[in-house]
Backbone atoms as SQL, in Angstrom:
CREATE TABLE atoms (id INTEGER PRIMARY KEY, chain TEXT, resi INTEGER, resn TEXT, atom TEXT, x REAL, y REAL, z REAL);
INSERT INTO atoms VALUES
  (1, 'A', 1, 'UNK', 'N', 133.088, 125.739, -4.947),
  (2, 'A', 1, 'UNK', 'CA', 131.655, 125.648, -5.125),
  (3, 'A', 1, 'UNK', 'C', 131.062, 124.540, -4.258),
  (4, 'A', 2, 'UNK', 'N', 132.092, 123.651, -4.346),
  (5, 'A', 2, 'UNK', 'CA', 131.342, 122.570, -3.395),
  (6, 'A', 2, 'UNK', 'C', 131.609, 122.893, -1.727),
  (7, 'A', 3, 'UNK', 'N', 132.304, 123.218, -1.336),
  (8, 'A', 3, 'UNK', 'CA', 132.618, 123.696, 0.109),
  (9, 'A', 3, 'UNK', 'C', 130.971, 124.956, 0.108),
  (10, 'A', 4, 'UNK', 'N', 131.008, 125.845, -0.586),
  (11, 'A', 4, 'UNK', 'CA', 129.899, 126.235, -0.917),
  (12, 'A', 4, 'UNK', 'C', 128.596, 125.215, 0.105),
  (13, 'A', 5, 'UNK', 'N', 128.177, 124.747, -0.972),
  (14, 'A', 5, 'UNK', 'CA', 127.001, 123.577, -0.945),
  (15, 'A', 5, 'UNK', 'C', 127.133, 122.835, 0.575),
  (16, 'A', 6, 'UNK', 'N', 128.149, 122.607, 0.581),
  (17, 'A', 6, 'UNK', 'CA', 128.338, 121.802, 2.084),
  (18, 'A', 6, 'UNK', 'C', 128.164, 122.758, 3.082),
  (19, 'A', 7, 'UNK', 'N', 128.337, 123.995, 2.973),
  (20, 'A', 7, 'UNK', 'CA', 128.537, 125.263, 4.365),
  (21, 'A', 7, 'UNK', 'C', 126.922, 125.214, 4.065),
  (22, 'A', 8, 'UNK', 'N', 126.166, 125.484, 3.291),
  (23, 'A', 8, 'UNK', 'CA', 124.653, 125.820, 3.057),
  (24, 'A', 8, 'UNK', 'C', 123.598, 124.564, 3.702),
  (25, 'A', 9, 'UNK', 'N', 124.383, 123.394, 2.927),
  (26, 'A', 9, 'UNK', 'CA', 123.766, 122.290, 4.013),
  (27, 'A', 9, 'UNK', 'C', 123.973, 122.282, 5.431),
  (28, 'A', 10, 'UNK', 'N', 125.155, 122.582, 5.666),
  (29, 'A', 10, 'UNK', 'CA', 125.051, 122.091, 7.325),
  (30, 'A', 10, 'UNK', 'C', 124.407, 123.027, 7.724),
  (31, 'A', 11, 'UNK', 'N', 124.522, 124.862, 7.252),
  (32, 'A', 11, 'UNK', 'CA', 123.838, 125.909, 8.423),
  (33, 'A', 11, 'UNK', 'C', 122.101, 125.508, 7.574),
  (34, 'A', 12, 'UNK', 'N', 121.697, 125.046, 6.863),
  (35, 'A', 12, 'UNK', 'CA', 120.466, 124.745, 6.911),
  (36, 'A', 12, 'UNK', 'C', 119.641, 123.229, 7.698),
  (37, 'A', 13, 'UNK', 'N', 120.197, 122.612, 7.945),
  (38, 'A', 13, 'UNK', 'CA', 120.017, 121.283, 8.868),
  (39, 'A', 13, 'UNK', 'C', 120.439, 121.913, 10.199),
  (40, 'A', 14, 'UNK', 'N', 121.309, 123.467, 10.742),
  (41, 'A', 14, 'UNK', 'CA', 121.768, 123.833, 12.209),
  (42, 'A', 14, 'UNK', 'C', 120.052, 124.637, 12.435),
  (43, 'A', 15, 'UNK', 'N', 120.001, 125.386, 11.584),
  (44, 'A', 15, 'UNK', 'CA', 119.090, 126.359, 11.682),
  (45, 'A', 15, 'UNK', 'C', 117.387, 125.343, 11.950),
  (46, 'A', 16, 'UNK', 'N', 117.240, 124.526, 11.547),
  (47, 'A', 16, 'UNK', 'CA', 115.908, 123.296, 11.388),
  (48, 'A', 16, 'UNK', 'C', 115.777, 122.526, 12.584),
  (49, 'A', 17, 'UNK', 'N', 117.094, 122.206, 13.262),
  (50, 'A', 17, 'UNK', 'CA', 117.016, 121.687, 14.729),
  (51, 'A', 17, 'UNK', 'C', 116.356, 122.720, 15.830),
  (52, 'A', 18, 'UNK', 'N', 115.320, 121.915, 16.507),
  (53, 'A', 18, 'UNK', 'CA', 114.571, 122.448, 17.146),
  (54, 'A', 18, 'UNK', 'C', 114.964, 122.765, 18.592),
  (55, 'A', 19, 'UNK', 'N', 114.468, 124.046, 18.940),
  (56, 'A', 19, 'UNK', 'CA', 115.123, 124.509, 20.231),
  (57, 'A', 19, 'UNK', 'C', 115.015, 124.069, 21.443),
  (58, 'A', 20, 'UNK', 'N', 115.421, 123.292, 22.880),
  (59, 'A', 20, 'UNK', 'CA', 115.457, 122.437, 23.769),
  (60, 'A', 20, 'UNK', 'C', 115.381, 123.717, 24.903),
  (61, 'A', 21, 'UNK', 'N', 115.582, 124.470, 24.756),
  (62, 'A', 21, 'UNK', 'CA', 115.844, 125.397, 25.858),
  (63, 'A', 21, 'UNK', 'C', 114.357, 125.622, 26.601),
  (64, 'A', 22, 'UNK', 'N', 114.443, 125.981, 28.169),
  (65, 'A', 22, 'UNK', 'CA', 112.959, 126.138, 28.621),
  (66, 'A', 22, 'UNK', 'C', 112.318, 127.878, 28.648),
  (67, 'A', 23, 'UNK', 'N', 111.036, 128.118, 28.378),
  (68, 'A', 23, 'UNK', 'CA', 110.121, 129.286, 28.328),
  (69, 'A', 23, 'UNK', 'C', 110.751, 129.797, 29.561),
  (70, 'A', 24, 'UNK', 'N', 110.558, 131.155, 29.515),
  (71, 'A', 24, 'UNK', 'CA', 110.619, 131.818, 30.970),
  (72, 'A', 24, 'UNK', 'C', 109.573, 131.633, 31.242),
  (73, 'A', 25, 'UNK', 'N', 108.134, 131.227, 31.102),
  (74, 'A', 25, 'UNK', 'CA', 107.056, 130.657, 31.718),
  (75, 'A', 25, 'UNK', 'C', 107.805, 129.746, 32.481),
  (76, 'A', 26, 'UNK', 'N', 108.044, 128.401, 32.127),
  (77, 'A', 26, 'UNK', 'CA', 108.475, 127.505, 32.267),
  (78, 'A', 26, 'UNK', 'C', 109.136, 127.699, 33.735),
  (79, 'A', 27, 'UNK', 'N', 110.044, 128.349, 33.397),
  (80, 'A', 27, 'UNK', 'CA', 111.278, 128.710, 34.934),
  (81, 'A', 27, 'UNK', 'C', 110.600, 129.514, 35.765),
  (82, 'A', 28, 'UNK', 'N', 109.343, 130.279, 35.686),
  (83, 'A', 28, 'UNK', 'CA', 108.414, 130.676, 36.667),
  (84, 'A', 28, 'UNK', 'C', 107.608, 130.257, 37.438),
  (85, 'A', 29, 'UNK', 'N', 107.022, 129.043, 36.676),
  (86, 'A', 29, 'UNK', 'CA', 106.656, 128.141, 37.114),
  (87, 'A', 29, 'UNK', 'C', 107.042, 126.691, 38.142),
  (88, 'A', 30, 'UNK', 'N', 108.472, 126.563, 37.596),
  (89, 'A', 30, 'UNK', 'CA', 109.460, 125.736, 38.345),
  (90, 'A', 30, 'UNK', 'C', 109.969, 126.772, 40.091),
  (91, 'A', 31, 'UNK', 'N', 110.250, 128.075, 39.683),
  (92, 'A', 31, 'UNK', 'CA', 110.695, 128.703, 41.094),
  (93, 'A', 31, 'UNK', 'C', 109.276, 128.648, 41.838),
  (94, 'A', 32, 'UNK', 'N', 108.463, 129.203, 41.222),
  (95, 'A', 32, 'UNK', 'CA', 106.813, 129.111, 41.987),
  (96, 'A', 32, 'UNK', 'C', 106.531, 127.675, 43.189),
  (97, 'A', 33, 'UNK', 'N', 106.389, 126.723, 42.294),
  (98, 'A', 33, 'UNK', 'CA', 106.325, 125.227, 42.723),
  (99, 'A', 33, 'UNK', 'C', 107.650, 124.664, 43.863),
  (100, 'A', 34, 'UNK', 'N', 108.902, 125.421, 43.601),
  (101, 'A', 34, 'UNK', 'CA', 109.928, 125.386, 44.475),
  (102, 'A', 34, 'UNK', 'C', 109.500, 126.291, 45.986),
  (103, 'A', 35, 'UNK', 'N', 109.453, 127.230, 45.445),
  (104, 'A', 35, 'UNK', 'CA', 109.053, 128.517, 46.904),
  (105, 'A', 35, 'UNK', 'C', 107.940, 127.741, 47.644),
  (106, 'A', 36, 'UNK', 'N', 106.485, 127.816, 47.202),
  (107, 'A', 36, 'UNK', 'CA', 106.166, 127.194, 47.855),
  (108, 'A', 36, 'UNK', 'C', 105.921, 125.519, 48.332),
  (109, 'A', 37, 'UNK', 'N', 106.708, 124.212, 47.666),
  (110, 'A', 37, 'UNK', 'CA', 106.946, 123.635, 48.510),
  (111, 'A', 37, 'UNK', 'C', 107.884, 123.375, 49.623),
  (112, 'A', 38, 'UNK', 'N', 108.835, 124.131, 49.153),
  (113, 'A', 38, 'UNK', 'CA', 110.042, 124.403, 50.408),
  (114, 'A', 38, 'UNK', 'C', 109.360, 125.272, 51.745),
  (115, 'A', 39, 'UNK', 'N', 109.008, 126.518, 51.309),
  (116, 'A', 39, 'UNK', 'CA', 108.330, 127.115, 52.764),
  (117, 'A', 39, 'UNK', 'C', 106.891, 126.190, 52.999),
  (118, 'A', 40, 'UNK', 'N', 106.420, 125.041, 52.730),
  (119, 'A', 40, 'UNK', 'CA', 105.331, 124.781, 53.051),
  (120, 'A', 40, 'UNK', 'C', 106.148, 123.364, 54.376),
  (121, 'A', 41, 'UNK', 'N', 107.078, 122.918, 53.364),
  (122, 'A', 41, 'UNK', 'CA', 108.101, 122.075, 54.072),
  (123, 'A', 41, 'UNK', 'C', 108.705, 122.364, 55.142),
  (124, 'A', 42, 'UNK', 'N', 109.232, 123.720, 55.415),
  (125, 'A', 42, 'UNK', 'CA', 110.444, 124.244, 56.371),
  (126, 'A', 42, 'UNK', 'C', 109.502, 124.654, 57.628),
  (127, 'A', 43, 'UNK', 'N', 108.212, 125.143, 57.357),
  (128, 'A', 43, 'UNK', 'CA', 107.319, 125.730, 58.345),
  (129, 'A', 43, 'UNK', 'C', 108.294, 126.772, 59.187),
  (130, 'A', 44, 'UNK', 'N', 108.814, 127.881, 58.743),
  (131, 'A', 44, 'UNK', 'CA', 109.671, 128.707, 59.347),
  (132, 'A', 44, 'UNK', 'C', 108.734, 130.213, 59.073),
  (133, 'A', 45, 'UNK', 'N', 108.806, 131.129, 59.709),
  (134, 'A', 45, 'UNK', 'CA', 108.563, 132.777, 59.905),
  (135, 'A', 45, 'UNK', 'C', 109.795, 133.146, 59.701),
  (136, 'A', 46, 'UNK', 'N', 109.699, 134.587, 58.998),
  (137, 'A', 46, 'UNK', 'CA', 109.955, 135.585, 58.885),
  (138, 'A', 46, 'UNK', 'C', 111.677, 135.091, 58.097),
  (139, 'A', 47, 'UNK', 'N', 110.969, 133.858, 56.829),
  (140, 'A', 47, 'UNK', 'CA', 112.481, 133.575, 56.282),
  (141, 'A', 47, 'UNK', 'C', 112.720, 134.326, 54.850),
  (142, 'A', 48, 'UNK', 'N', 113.759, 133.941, 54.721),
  (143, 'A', 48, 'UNK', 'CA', 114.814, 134.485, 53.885),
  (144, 'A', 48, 'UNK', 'C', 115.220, 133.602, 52.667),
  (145, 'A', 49, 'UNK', 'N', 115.070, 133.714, 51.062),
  (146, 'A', 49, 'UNK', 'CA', 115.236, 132.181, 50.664),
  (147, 'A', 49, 'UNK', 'C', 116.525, 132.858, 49.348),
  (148, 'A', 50, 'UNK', 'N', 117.364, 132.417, 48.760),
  (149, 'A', 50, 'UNK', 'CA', 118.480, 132.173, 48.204),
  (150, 'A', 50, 'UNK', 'C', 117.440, 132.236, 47.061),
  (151, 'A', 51, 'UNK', 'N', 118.356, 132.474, 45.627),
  (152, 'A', 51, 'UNK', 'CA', 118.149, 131.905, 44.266),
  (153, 'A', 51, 'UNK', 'C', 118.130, 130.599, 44.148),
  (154, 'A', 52, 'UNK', 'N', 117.361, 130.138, 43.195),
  (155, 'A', 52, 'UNK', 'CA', 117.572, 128.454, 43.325),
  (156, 'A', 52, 'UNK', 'C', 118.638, 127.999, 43.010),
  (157, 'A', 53, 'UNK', 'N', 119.457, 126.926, 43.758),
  (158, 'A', 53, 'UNK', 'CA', 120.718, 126.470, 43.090),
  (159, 'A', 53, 'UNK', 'C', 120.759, 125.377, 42.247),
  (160, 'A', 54, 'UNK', 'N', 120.995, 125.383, 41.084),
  (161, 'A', 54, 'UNK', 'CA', 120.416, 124.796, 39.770),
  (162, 'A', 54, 'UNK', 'C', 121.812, 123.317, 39.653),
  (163, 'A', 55, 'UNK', 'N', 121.207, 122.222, 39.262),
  (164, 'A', 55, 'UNK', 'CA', 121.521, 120.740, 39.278),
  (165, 'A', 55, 'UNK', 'C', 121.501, 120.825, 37.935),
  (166, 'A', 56, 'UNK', 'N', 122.479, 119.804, 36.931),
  (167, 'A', 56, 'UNK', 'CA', 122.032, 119.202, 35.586),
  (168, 'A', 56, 'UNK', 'C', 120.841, 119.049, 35.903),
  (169, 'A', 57, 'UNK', 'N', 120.366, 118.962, 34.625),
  (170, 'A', 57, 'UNK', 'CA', 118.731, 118.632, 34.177),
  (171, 'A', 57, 'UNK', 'C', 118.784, 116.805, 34.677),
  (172, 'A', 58, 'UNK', 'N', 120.073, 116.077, 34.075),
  (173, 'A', 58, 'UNK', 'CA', 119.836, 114.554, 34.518),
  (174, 'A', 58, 'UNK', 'C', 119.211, 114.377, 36.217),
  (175, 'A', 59, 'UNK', 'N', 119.983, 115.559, 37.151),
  (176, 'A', 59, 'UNK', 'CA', 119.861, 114.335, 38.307),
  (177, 'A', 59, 'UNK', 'C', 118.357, 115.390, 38.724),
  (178, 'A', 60, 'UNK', 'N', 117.094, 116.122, 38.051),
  (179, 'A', 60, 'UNK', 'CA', 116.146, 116.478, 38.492),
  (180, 'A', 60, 'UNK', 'C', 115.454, 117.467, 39.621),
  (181, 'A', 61, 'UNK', 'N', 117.137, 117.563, 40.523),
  (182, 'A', 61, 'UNK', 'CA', 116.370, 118.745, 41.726),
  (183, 'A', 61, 'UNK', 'C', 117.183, 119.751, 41.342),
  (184, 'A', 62, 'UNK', 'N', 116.451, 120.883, 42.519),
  (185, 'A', 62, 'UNK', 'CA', 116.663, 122.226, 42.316),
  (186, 'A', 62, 'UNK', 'C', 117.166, 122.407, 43.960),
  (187, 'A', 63, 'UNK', 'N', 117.255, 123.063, 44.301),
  (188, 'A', 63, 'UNK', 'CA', 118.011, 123.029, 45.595),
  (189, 'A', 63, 'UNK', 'C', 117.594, 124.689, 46.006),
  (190, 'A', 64, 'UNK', 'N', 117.233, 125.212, 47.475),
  (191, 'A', 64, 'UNK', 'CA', 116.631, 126.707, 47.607),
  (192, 'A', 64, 'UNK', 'C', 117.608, 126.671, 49.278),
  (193, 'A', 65, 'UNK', 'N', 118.287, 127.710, 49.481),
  (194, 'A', 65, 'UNK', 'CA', 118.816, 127.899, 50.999),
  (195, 'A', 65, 'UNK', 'C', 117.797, 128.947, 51.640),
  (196, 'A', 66, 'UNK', 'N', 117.495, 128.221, 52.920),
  (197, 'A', 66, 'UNK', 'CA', 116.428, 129.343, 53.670),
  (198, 'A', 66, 'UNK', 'C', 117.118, 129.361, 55.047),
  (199, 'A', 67, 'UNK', 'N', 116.772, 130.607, 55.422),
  (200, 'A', 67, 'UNK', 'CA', 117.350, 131.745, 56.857),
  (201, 'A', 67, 'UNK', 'C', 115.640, 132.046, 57.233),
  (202, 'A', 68, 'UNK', 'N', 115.493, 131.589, 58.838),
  (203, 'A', 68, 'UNK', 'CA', 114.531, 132.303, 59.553),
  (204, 'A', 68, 'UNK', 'C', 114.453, 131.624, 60.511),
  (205, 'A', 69, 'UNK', 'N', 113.386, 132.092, 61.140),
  (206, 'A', 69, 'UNK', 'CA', 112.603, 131.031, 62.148),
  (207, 'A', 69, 'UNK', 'C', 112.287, 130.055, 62.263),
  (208, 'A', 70, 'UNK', 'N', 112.233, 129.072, 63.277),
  (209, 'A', 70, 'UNK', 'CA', 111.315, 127.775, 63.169),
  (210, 'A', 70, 'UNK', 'C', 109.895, 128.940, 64.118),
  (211, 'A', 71, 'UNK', 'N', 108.820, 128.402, 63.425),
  (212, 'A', 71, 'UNK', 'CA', 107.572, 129.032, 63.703),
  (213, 'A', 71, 'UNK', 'C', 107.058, 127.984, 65.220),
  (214, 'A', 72, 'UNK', 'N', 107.575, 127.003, 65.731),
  (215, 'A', 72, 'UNK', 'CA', 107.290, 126.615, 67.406),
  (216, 'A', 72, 'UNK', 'C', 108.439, 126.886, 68.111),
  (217, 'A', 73, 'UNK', 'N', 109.412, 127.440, 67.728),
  (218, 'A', 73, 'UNK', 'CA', 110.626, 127.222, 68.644),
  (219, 'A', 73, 'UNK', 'C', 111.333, 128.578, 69.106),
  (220, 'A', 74, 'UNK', 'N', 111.192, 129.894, 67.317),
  (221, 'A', 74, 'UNK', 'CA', 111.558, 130.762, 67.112),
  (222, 'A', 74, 'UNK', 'C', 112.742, 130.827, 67.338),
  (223, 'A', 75, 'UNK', 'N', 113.690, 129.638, 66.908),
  (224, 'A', 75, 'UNK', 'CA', 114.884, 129.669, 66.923),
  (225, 'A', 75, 'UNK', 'C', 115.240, 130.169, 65.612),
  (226, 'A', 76, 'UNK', 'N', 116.858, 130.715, 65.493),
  (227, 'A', 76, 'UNK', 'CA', 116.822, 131.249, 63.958),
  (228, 'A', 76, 'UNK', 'C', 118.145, 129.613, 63.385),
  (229, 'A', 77, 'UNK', 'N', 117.456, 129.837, 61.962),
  (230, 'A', 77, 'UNK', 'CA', 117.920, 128.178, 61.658),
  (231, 'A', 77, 'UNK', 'C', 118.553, 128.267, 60.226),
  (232, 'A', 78, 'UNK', 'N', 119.337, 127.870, 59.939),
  (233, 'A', 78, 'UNK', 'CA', 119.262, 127.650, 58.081),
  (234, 'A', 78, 'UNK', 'C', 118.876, 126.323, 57.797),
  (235, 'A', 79, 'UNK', 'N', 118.109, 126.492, 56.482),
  (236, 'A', 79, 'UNK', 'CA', 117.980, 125.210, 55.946),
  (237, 'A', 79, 'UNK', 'C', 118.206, 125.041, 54.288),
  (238, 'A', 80, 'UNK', 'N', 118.566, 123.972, 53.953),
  (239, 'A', 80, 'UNK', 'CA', 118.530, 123.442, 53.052),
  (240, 'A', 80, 'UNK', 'C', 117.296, 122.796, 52.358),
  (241, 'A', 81, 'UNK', 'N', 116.343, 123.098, 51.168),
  (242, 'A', 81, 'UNK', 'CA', 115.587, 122.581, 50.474),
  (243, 'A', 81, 'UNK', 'C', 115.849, 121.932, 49.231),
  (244, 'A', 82, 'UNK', 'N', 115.939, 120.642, 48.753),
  (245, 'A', 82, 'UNK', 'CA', 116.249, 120.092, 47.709),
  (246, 'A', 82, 'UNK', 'C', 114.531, 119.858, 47.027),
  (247, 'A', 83, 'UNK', 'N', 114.474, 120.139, 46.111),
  (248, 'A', 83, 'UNK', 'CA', 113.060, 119.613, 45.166),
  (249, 'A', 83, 'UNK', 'C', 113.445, 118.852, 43.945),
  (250, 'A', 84, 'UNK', 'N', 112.598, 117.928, 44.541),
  (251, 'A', 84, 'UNK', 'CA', 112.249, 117.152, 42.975),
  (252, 'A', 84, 'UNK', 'C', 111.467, 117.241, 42.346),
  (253, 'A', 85, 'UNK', 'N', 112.207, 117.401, 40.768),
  (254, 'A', 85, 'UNK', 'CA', 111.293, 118.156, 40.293),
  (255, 'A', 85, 'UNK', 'C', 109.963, 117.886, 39.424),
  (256, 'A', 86, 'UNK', 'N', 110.475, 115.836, 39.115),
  (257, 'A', 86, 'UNK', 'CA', 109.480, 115.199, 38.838),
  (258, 'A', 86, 'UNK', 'C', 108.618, 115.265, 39.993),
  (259, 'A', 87, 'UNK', 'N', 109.117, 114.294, 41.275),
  (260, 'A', 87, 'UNK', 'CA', 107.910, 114.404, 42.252),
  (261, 'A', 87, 'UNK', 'C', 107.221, 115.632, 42.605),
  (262, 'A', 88, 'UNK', 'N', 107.359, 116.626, 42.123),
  (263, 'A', 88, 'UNK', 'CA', 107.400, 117.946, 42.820),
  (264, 'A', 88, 'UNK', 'C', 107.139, 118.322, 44.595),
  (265, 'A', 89, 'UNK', 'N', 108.560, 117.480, 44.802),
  (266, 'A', 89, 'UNK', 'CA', 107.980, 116.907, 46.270),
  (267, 'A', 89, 'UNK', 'C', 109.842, 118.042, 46.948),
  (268, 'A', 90, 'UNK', 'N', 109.537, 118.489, 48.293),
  (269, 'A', 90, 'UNK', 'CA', 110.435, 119.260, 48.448),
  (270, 'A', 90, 'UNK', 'C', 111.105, 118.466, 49.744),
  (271, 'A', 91, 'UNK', 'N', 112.155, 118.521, 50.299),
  (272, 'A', 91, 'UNK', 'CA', 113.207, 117.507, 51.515),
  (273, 'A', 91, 'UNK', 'C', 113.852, 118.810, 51.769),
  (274, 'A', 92, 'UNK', 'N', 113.653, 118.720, 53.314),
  (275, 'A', 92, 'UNK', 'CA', 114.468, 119.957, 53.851),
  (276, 'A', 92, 'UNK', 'C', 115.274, 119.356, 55.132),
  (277, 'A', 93, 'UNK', 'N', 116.442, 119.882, 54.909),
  (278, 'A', 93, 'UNK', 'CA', 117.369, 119.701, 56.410),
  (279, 'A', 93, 'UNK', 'C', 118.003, 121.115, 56.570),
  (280, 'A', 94, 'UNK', 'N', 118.400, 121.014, 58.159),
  (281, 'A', 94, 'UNK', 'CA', 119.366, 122.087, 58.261),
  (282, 'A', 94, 'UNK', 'C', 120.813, 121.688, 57.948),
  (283, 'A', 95, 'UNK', 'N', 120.811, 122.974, 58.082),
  (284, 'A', 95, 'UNK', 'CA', 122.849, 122.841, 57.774),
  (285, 'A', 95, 'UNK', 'C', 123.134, 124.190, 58.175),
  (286, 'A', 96, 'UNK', 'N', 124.886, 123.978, 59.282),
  (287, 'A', 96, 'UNK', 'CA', 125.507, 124.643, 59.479),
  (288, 'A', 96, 'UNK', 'C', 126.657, 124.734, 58.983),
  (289, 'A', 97, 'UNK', 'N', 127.303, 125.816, 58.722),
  (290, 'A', 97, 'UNK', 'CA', 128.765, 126.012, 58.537),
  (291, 'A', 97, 'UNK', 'C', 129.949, 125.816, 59.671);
């Protein structure tokens, strides 16, 4: 009876903790704010951009791989976009394999 009482307490104190997880608003809003500060950053045509590649929540960025153009050079380039997601500020370099 008492194992009882104790299983009822804990799944009623599991069930009362409040949920941490983010809205799919939320994550629409985060890829939105990613897309375009990365292509506003990369200034590339006719690119190509990856799923976001997702960081713990501690260290704050989101990370986007882009394929295209540089729009003065029309060279074809990859780049790397890291966003932060407090600053909502986006850092792009290239990178090759």
């Amino acid at each position: 009876m008492k194992k009882r009482h104790a299983l009822l307490l804990y799944v009623s104190l599991f069930m009362s903790l409040p949920a941490f997880a983010s809205s799919d608003e939320s994550w629409q809003t985060l890829v939105a704010d990613l897309n375009r500060a990365c292509l506003s950053e990369a200034g590339m045509t006719e690119v190509q951009t990856s799923k976001p590649v997702l960081f713990p929540d501690e260290t704050g960025k989101v990370a986007l791989l882009l394929k295209g153009r540089m729009a003065k050079v029309k060279q074809k380039v990859s780049l790397m976009c890291l966003y932060d997601k407090a600053k909502k500020k986006a850092y792009v370099s290239e990178y090759q394999w």
